[in-house]
C-alpha positions as CSV (number, residue, x, y, z in Angstrom):
1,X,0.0,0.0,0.0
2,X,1.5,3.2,-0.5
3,X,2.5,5.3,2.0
4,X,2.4,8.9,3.1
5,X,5.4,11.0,4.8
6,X,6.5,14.1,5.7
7,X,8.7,15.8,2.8
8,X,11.8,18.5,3.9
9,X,10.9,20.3,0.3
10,X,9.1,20.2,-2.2
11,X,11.2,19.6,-5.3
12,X,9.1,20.9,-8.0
13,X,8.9,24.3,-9.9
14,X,5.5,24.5,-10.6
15,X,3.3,24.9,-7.2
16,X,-0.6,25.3,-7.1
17,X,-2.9,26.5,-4.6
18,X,-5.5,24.9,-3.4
19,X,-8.6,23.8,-0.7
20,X,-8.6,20.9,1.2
21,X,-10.8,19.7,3.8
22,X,-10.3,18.2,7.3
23,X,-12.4,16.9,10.4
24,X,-12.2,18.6,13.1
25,X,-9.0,16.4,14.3
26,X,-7.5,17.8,11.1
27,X,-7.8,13.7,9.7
28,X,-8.9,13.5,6.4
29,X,-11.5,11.0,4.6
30,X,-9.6,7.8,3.9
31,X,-7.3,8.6,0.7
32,X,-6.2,5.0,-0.3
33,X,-8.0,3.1,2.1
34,X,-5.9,5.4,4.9
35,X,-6.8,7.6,6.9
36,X,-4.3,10.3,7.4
37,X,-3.0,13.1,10.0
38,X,-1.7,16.5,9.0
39,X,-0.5,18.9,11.1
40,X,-0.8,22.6,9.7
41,X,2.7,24.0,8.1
42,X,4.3,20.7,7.2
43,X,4.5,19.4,4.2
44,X,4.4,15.6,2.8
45,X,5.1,13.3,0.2
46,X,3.5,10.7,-1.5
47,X,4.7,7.6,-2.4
48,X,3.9,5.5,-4.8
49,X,1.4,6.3,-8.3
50,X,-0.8,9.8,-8.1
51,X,-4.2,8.8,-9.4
52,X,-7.4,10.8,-8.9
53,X,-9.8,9.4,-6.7
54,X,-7.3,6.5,-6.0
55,X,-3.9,7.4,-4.6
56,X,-2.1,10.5,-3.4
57,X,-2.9,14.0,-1.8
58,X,-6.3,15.0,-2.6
59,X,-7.4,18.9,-3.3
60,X,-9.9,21.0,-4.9
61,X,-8.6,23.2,-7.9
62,X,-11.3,24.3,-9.0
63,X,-14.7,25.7,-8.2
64,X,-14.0,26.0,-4.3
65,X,-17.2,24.9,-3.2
66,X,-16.7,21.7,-4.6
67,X,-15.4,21.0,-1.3
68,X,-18.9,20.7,0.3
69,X,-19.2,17.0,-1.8
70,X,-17.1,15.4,0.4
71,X,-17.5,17.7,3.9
72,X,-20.2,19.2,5.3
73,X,-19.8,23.0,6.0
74,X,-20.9,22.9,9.5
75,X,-18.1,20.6,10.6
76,X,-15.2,20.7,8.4
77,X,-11.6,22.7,9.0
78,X,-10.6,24.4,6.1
79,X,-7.0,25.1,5.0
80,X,-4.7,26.3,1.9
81,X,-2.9,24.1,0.6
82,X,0.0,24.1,-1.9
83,X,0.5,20.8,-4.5
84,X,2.9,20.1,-6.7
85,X,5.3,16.9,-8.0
86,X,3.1,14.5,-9.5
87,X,-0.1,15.4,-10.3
88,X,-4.0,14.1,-11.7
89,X,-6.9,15.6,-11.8
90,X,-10.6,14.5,-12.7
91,X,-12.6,14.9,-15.8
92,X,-13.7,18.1,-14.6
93,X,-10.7,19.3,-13.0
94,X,-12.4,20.5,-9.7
95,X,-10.4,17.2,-7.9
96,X,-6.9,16.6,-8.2
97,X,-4.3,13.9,-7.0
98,X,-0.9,15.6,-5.8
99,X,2.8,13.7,-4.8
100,X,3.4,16.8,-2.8
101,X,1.3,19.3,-0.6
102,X,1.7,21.7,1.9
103,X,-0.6,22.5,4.4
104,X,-0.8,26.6,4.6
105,X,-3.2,28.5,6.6
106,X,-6.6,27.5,8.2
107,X,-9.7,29.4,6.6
108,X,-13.0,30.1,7.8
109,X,-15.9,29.4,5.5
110,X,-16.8,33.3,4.8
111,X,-13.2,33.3,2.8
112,X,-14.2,29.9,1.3
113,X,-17.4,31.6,0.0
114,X,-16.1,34.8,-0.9
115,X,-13.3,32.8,-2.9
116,X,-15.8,30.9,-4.6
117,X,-17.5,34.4,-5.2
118,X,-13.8,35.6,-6.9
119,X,-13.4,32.3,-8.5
120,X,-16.8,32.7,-10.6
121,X,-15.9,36.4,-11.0
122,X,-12.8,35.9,-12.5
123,X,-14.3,33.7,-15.2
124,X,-17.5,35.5,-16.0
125,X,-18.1,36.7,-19.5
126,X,-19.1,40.3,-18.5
127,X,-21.7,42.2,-20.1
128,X,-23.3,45.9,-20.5
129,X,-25.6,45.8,-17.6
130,X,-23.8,43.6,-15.6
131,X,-22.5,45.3,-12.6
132,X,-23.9,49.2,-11.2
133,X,-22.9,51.6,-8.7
134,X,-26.1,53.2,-8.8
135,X,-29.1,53.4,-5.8
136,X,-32.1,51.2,-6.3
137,X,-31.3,49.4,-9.5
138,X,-31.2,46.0,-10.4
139,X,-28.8,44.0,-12.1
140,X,-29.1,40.5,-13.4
141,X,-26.4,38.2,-15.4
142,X,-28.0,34.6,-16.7
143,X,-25.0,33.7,-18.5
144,X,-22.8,31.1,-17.3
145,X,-20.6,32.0,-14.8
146,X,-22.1,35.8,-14.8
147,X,-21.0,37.6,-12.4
148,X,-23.6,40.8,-10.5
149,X,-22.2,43.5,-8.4
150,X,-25.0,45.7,-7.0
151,X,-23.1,48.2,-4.1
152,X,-25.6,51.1,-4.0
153,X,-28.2,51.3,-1.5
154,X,-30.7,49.1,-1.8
155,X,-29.4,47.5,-4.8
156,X,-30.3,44.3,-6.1
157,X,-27.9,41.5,-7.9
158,X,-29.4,38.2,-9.5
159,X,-26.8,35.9,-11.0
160,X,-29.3,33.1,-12.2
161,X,-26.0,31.2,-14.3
162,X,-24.1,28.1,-13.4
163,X,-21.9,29.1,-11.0
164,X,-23.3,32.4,-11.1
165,X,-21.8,35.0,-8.4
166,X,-24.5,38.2,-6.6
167,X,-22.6,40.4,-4.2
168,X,-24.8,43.1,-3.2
169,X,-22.9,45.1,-0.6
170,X,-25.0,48.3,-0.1
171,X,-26.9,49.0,2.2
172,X,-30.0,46.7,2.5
173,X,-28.7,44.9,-0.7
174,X,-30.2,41.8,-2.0
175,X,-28.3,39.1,-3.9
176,X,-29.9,36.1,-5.3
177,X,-28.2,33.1,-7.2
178,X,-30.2,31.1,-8.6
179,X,-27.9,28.9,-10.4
180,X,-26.2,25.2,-9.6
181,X,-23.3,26.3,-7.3
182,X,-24.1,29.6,-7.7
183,X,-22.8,31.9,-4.3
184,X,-25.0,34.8,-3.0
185,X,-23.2,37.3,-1.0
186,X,-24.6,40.3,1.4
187,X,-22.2,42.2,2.9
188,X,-24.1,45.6,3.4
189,X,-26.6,46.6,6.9
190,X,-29.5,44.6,6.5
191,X,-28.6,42.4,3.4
192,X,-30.7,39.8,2.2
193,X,-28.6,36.7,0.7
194,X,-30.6,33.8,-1.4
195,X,-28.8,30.7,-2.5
196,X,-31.8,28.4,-4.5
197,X,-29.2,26.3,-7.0
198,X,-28.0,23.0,-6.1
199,X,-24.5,23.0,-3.7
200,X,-25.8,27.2,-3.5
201,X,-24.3,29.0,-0.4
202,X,-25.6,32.2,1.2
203,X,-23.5,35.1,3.4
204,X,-25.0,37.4,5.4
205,X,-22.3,39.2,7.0
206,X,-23.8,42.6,7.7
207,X,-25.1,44.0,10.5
208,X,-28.9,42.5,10.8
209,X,-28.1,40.7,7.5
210,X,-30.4,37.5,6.9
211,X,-29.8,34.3,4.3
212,X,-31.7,31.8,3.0
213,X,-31.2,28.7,0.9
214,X,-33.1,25.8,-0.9
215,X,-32.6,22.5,0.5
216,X,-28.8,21.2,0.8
217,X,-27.3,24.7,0.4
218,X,-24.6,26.4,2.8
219,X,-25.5,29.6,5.1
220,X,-23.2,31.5,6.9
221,X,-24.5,34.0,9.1
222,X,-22.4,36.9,11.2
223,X,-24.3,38.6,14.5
224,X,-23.3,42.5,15.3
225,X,-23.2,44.4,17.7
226,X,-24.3,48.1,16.5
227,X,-20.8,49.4,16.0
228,X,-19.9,46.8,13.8
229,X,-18.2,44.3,16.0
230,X,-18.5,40.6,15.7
231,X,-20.4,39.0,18.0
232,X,-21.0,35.5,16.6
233,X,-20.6,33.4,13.6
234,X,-22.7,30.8,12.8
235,X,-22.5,28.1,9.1
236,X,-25.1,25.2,8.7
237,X,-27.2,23.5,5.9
238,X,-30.3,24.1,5.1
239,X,-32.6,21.3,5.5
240,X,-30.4,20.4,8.9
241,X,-30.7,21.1,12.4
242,X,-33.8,22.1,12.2
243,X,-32.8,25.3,9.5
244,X,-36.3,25.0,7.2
245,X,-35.6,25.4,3.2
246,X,-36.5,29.0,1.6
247,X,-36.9,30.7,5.0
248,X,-34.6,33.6,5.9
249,X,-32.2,33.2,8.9
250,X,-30.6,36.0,11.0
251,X,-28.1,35.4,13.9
252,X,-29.2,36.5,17.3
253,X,-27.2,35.6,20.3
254,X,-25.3,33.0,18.5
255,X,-28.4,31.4,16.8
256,X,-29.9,31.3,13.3
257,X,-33.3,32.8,14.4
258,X,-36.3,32.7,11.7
259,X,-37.3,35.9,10.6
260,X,-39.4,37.5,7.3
């Protein structure tokens, strides 16, 4: 069976970055058949073939939320990694095998979600229309990986795409996306943040800001006290722990309270 151990450096030029997924005891799910310990900061070697969804040091490359298919939100630790050596990747390239990887720094899943939010941004085909400055307006993108950017007051941003990306981020902003992995974002006082596609995830990180999400999607949800200081921080999945599909959520004294 092949083995696992810790490397002094990694030996090739060409390094990637990375998400990988832990439990809590920073274990991961069995790669191999093994299950495996890694400590943050050290880095380790493979040995033996690198095969996607067979052998080596398994990552997600590409759409960042991918991650939720193997670990639930809720529970998971979330770090940076680097890969390189050896590598494979799946069909789709969201999953790749690595001889080498580093374990960098621990995330949180706001940075998760607001890298997923980048990672669709950065590969949106962008449109006339598709982002605004402006009070009151709306802006929509249905186009695959669209990207809308609403940041007056009261602006709303729809991203109905695959992998579509809303970030509204004015005040008592709405972002919606509708589409499969799609990430909603509401970062202004009072947001509203909507997640309805499949593997969706919702933010509210504002003060008073509310989420909701269909069935199966992720919510984050950040309590403040009236200065803007973080009080709480709270991530679950809709249709768990009693968290009811299509309702909105806002944190109050460290729980998701239902609200209109």
């Amino acid at each position: 069976m092949p083995r696992a151990k810790k490397a002094a450096k990694a030996e090739s030029a060409t390094i990637t970055t990375a998400y990988k997924g832990f439990r809590d005891d920073l274990t991961c799910r069995p790669e191999a058949g093994v299950v495996f310990q890694y400590e943050i900061g050290k880095t380790y070697r493979h040995d033996g073939p690198v095969k996607a969804c067979k052998s080596g040091f398994h990552v997600i490359t590409g759409h960042p939320l991918a991650l939720f298919s193997y670990y639930a939100p809720a529970l998971t630790r979330i770090c940076q990694v680097e890969i390189s050596g050896a590598t494979d990747s799946d069909d789709n390239g969201e999953k790749t095998a690595a001889e080498i990887l580093t374990v960098g720094k621990e995330i949180g899943l706001t940075q998760l979600i607001l890298d997923a939010v980048k990672w669709v941004t950065d590969r949106a085909e962008l449109v006339a229309g598709d982002h605004t400055t402006e009070d009151g307006k709306a802006v929509k993108s249905s186009k695959d990986w669209g990207a809308a950017t609403a940041s007056g007051d009261r602006g709303a941003a729809t991203a109905s795409g695959t992998g579509g990306a809303a970030t509204a981020s004015g005040e008592q902003g709405a972002a919606t996306a509708s589409g499969w992995r799609g990430a909603a974002t509401a970062s202004g006082r009072r947001g509203a943040a909507t997640a309805s596609g499949w593997r969706g995830a919702a933010t509210a990180s504002g003060f008073e800001g509310k989420a909701r999400g269909k069935e199966g999607c992720a919510l984050f949800l950040v309590e403040r006290s009236t200065n803007g200081e973080i009080l709480h921080a709270w991530a679950g999945i809709v249709g768990r722990d009693g968290i009811k599909p299509d309702r909105f959520y806002r944190l109050v004294d460290g729980k998701p309270v239902e609200v209109d």
